[in-house]
C-alpha angles and dihedrals in degrees: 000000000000131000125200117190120202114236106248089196113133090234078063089045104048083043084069130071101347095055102057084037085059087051088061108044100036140250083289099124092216085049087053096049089051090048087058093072103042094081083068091039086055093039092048089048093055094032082059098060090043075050092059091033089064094042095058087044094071099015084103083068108066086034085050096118096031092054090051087054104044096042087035086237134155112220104268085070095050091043083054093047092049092050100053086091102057090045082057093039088047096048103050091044098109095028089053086052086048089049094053090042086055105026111021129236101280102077096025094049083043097055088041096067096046092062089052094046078048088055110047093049089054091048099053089044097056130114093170128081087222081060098057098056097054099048085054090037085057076043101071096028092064100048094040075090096054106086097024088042082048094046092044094050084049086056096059107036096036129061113247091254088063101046097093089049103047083040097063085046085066099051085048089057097049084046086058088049088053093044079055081050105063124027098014086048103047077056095063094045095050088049106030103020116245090267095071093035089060092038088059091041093054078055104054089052088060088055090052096043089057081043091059106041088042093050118012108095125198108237131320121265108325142012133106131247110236116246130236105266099048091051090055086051089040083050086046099052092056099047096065097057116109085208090057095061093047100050082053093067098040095061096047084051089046095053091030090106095047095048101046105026104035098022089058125343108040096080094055086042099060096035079065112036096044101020090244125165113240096260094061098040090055090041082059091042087054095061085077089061102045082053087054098050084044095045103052099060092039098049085046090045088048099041090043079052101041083036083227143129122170095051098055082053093047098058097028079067097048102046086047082054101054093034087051091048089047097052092056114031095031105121122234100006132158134235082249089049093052097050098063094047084054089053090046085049091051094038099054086041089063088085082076086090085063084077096067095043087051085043087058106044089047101063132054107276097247091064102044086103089059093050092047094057086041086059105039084047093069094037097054072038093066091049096049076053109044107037089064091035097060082035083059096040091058095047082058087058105040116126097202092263115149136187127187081261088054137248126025119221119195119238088241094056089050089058094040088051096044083061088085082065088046094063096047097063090054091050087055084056097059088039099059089053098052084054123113110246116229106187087228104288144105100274125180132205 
C-alpha cells in the first residue's frame, strides 16, 4: 500500500484555485482580486439549487395531513408519496455523478432545475393521485443533481485542501433549505394552501435554472472531461471496494433521523405527543436541522484538526444516538426540550458529511466523483426506506381512531414506530469502527 499525502504548504494552496482564476482573467491585479471571489460565485449558484433541493425534500412534512385529505389516503400512502422523491433521487444518484464528469455542471445543474420547476408545478396542479407521484417523482430527479452538481463545482473551482470545508458549507446550505422547509413554510400552508405554496415554489426554480445557465460556469481555463468509457472504469473501480459499500451505509444510518423523522413524520409526532399547533411542532422539527447546518462544518473543522476520520464518525454516531433517544423516551420533557435534543441530534449527525471525505481519500482522485454518487445513493436510499416503513409501522398500529383531517396514531405507536431510526443510529456506530481510517490524506491501494 502506498499513501500519498498532499502537500498543505501555502505555495500548494495559492497554486489552487487563484492561479488558474489569474489565468482567466488575466495578469490585471483588480481582475485578480475579482477572480478571487468567483470560486464562491460558482459554488452559491450550485449550493442554491442543493438548497431547493432540500426544501422540496421535507416540505411533505409540514402539507401530511393535508395531502391524506385531500388524496383520501391512510399514512402508508403518504409515506409512499413522500417518499417518491427520494426513489427518483436514489435512482439517478451515480448517473448524475457520470453526467457532470461528461457534460459539467452548467447544462446538467441547469436541466436539473427545470424538472424540478416541471415538477412542482405538476405537483400543486393535481387532483390524482397518479399526478401526484410524478410531480413528486420530477421532484426528486431533479434535485438527485443538486449535492454531487454542488461538490463537483467545489472540485473545480477549489483546491483539494479546501474540499471537506467548502463541502460542509454545502450541507449547511441544504440544512437552510430544510429549516425553509418546515416552520416558514407551514406558514405559508396555513395562509396560502399547499396548492398555491408549491405552485410558487415550481416558480422560483425556474428562476434558478435561467440563474444557473446564464452564470455557472464549468471549470476555469483548462481541464478534460473524462470520456465514456474512463467514467464506466472510474464507476467500476469503486464498485469493487469493500469501503465503498460500508461508508454507504453509514451514511443512510447517519441521515436516517432527519429523513424519516424530520423530513415526514416529526411534525405529526409532536402535534400529537405534546398538543402542539403546527407551527410549534415544526419549529421543534426544525431543531434537527439547525444542529445539521451547525454539525457539518464543525465535524469537518475537528476531524481536519485531530487528522482523523473514523473517530469523529464513531462518536458523531453515538451522541446522535443518546440525543435522539433523549428527545423521545425523557420523561416528562417539554416541546422546548425536545427541541434541543432534536438539535443535539442534528448537531452530533452532521458527521455524516466525514463519509464522503473518507470516500473520497480513500479512492484515486479521478474517481472521487463515482464514489460520491455510490455514497449519496445509500443515504436518499435510506429515506425512500424508512418514510413508508415508519408509515407501515403505524398502520400496524392504528386503533381505528379518526379526525375530519384523517387517521388518528397514538403517541405510543409513534415511539414504537421511531425505534427503526434507533437502530440505525447504532448500526452507524458499528459501521464507523469497521472504517478504514485515512489520516486525512489521498491514499492508494
Amino acid at each position: 500500500m502506498d499513501a500519498r499525502e498532499p502537500s498543505s504548504t501555502p505555495a500548494r494552496e495559492s497554486d489552487g484555485a487563484d492561479t488558474r482564476l489569474s489565468s482567466v482573467c488575466g495578469p490585471d491585479a483588480s481582475a485578480v482580486v475579482t477572480a478571487r471571489w468567483l470560486p464562491w460565485t460558482m459554488w452559491a449558484l450550485a449550493a442554491v439549487l442543493y438548497l431547493y433541493g432540500f426544501f422540496q425534500r421535507v416540505a411533505p412534512s409540514v402539507m401530511v395531513d393535508a395531502l391524506m385529505v385531500d388524496f383520501a389516503v391512510g399514512a402508508a400512502l403518504a409515506g409512499t408519496l413522500s417518499s417518491l422523491y427520494f426513489y427518483a433521487y436514489a435512482g439517478l444518484q451515480i448517473p448524475a455523478g457520470l453526467l457532470l464528469d461528461r457534460w459539467g455542471p452548467q447544462r446538467v445543474l441547469a436541466a436539473a432545475a427545470m424538472v424540478m420547476a416541471l415538477g412542482s408545478g405538476i405537483f400543486a396542479l393535481s387532483h390524482d393521485l397518479w399526478m401526484a407521484y410524478l410531480g413528486r417523482l420530477l421532484v426528486g430527479a431533479g434535485a438527485a443533481f443538486g449535492w454531487i452538481g454542488a461538490l463537483k463545482v467545489i472540485s473545480l473551482w477549489f483546491p483539494p485542501e479546501r474540499f471537506a470545508l467548502v463541502t460542509g458549507l454545502t450541507l449547511t446550505a441544504g440544512m437552510a433549505g430544510a429549516i425553509g422547509g418546515q416552520a416558514p413554510l407551514g406558514l405559508a400552508v396555513d395562509t396560502a394552501g399547499w396548492r398555491a405554496t408549491m405552485a410558487i415554489a415550481g416558480a422560483t426554480a425556474l428562476i434558478l435554472a435561467i440563474a444557473l445557465w446564464t452564470v455557472l460556469r464549468d471549470r476555469p481555463a483548462g481541464g478534460e472531461r473524462g470520456g465514456a468509457r474512463q467514467l464506466a472504469a472510474n464507476l467500476g473501480l469503486i464498485l469493487r471496494r469493500r469501503q465503498t459499500y460500508l461508508l454507504t451505509i453509514y451514511g443512510a444510518c447517519m441521515a436516517g433521523p432527519l429523513l424519516g423523522f424530520a423530513g415526514l413524520w416529526g411534525v405529526p409526532y409532536l402535534m400529537a405527543a405534546y398538543d402542539a399547533t403546527r407551527g410549534e411542532a415544526a419549529l421543534a422539527t426544525s431543531g434537527m436541522m439547525v444542529g445539521w447546518a451547525l454539525g457539518a462544518p464543525l465535524s469537518g473543522w475537528i476531524s481536519d484538526s485531530i487528522r482523523r476520520r473514523r473517530l469523529p464518525m464513531i462518536v458523531s454516531a453515538c451522541a446522535a444516538l443518546a440525543a435522539f433517544v433523549a428527545a423521545l423516551y425523557w420523561p416528562g420533557l417539554s416541546l422546548a426540550g425536545v427541541g434541543v435534543f432534536l438539535c443535539l441530534t442534528g448537531l452530533a449527525s452532521g458527521g455524516m458529511v466525514l463519509c464522503f471525505a473518507l470516500g473520497r481519500e480513500l479512492s484515486p482522485q479521478q474517481a472521487s466523483g463515482a464514489v460520491i454518487g455510490v455514497v449519496n445513493t445509500g443515504v436518499m436510499a435510506s429515506g425512500a426506506l424508512l418514510q413508508p416503513l415508519i408509515g407501515w409501522l403505524l398502520d400496524l398500529q392504528w386503533d381505528g381512531a379518526v379526525s375530519e383531517t384523517g387517521r388518528v396514531y397514538a403517541v405510543d405507536a409513534y415511539r414504537a414506530s421511531f425505534a427503526s431510526l434507533i437502530a440505525a443510529l447504532a448500526a452507524a456506530a458499528l459501521l464507523a469502527a469497521l472504517a478504514r481510517e485515512s489520516r486525512c490524506r489521498s491514499v492508494e491501494d
